[in-house]
C-alpha positions in Angstrom: 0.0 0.0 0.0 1.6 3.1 -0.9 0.7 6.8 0.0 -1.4 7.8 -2.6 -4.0 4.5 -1.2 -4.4 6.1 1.5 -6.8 8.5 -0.2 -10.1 7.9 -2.0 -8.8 10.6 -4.2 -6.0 12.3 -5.5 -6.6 15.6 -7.6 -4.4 17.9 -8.8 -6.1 21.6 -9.4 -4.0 22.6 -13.3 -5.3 25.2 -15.9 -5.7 23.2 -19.1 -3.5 25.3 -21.1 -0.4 24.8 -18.6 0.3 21.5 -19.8 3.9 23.1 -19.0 3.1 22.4 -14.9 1.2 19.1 -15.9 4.1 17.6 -17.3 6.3 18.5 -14.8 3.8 17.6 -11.8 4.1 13.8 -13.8 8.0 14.0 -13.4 7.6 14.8 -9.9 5.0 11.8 -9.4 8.1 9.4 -11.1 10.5 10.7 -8.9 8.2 9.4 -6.3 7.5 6.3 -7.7 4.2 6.9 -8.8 2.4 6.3 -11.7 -0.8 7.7 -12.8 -2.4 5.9 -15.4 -3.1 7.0 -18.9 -6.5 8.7 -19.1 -6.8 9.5 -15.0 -8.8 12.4 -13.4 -6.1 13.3 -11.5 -5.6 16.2 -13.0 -8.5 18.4 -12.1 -9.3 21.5 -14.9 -9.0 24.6 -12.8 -11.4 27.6 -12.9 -10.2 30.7 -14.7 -12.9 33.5 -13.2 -13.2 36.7 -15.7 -13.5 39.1 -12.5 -12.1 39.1 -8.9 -15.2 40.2 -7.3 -13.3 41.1 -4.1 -10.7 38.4 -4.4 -7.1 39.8 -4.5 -7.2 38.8 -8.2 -9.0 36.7 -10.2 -6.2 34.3 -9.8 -7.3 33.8 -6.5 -10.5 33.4 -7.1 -9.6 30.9 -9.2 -7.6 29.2 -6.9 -10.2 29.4 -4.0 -13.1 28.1 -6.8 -11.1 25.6 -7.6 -10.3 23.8 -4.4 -14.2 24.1 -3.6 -15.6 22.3 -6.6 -13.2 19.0 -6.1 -14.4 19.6 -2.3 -18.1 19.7 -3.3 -17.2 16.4 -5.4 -15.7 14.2 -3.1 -18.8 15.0 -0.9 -21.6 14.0 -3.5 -19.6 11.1 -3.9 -19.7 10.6 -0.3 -15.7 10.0 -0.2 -13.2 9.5 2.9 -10.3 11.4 2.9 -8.6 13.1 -0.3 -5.2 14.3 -1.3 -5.4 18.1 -2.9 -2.5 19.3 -4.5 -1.3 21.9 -6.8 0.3 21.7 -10.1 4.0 23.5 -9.2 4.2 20.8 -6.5 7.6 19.4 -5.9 8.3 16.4 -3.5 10.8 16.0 -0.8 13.2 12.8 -2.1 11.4 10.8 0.7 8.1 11.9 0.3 6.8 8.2 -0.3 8.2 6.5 2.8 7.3 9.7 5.1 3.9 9.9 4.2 3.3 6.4 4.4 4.6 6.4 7.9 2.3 9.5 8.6 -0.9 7.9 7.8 0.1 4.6 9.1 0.7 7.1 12.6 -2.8 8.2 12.0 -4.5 5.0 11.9 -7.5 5.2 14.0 -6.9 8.8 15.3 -9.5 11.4 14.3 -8.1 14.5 12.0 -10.2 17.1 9.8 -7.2 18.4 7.7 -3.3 17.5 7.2 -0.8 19.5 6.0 2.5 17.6 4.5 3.3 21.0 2.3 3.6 23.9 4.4 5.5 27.3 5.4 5.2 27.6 8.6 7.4 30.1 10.2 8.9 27.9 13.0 9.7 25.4 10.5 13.2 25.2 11.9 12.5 24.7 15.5 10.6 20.6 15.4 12.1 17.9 15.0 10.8 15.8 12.1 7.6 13.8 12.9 3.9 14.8 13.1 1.8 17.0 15.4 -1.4 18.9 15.6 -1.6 22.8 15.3 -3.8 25.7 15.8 -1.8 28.0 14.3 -2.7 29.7 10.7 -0.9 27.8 8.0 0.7 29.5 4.6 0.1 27.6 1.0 -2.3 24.6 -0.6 0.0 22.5 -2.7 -0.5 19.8 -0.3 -2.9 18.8 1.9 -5.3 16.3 2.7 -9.0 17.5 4.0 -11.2 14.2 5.9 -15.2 13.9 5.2 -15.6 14.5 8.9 -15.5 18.4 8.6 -15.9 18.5 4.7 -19.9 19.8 5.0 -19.1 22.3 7.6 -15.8 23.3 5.5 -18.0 23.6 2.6 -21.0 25.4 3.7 -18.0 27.9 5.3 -16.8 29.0 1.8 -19.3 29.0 0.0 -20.5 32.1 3.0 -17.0 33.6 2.1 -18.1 33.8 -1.3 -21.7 35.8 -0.5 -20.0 38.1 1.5 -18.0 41.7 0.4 -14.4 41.4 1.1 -13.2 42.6 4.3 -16.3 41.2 6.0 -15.4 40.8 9.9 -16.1 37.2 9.6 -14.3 36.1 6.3 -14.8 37.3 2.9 -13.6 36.8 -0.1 -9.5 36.3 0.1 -7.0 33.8 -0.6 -7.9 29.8 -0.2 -5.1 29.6 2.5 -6.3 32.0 4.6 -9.8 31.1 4.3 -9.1 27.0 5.6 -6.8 29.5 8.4 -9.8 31.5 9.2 -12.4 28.2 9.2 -10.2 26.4 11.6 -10.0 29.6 13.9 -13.5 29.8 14.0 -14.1 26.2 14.8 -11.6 25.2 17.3 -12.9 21.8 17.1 -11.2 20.7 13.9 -8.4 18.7 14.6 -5.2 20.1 12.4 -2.0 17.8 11.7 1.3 19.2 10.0 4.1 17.2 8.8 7.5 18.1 9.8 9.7 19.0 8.2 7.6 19.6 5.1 7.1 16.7 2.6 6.8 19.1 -0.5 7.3 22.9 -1.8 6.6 24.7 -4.1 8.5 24.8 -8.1 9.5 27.9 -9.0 7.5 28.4 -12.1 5.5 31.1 -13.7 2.5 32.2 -11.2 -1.5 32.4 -12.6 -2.4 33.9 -9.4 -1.1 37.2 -9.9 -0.1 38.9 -13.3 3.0 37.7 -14.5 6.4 39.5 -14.1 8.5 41.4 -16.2 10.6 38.3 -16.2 7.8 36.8 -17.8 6.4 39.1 -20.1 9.4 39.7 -22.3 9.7 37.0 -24.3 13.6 37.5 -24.6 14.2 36.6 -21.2 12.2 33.4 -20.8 14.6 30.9 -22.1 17.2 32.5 -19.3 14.7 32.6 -16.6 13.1 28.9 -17.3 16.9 27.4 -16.4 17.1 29.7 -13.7 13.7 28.2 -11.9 15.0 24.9 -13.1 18.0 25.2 -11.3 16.2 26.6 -8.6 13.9 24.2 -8.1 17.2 21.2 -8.5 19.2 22.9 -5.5 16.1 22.7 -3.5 15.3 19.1 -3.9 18.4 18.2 -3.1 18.9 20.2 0.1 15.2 18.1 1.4 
């Protein structure tokens, strides 16, 4: 049984026309030692919004619809736990055998969300292993959200979305802050992180928020494409 088992479903939130992120989400998943057969719904087509409508941008909106509709899925399909990630995920070399032995840990325990991608500021201070949190939690690339708070988790956003940003109580903002803000208001929802973190993020060209200069200049993208890449190479190998 390897990691992935552990989850009634794996889904990975990718824009269609980034097939650029999709292919090298499936290199990540060999380096892992996973395959994902041909013709899989892993790969789940995310929402591109035409207005922000008090999101940050429409990237984030995007991001936050996203996440909700394979939420809203799993539930109609009355599913267990799934595995959410993003598509500039990048694993730790021993993300397989870690999160293995983080779900075998959790056997029998109770657990609303888990976090094995993270940036949590204290980062540096636990030693590796697994504990619960209360404290607000930084990025989405990869987590895992149980059925036992998915309709309260649910009916949560889909409030965030009827009400004007900067409402008291949680409008509309980024999807990290909003799971942040659901947990704080329902200190009941048991939260376990992974440390250190199992996966980060690739450097690679953002749809959240509009693209660099870096970016834009079409000159410049073959030099900064091997700079991410060599990025994202001295990172893996310093997990």
């Amino acid at each position: 049984m390897n990691f992935f088992d552990h989850f009634d479903r794996v889904a990975v939130v990718n824009l269609p026309e980034r097939t650029d992120r999709k292919k090298e989400t499936l290199e990540e998943f060999r380096r892992a030692g996973w395959q994902v057969p041909d013709g899989s719904d892993v790969f789940f087509p995310a929402v591109r919004p035409e207005t922000s409508d008090g999101f940050p941008s429409k990237g984030a909106k995007g991001c936050f619809l996203s996440h909700l509709e394979i939420l809203k899925q799993a539930r109609a399909e009355r599913l267990g736990a799934i595995l959410l990630l993003e598509d500039d995920i990048a694993f730790a070399r021993n993300v397989e055998a870690a999160g293995r032995n983080i779900m075998e840990r959790l056997e029998g325990k109770n657990w609303d969300f888990l976090y094995f991608g993270h940036e949590h500021p204290d980062s540096a201070k636990h030693r590796p292993g697994l504990e619960t949190t209360t404290d607000p939690l930084r990025l989405t690339h990869f987590y895992a959200v149980n059925s036992s708070c998915m309709d309260r988790f649910i009916d949560f956003l889909e409030t965030v979305l009827q009400r004007p940003a900067g409402h008291p109580d949680g409008g509309p903002m980024h999807y990290d802050g909003a799971i942040s803000t659901f947990r704080e208001q329902n200190p009941d929802i048991i939260t376990y992180i992974s440390w250190p973190t199992l996966g980060f993020q690739r450097s690679s060209r953002t749809d959240l928020l509009e693209p660099s200069v870096w970016d834009r200049w079409k000159v410049l993208a073959p030099i900064t494409a091997m700079a991410r890449k060599l990025k994202n190479a001295l990172y893996r190998i310093s997990t």
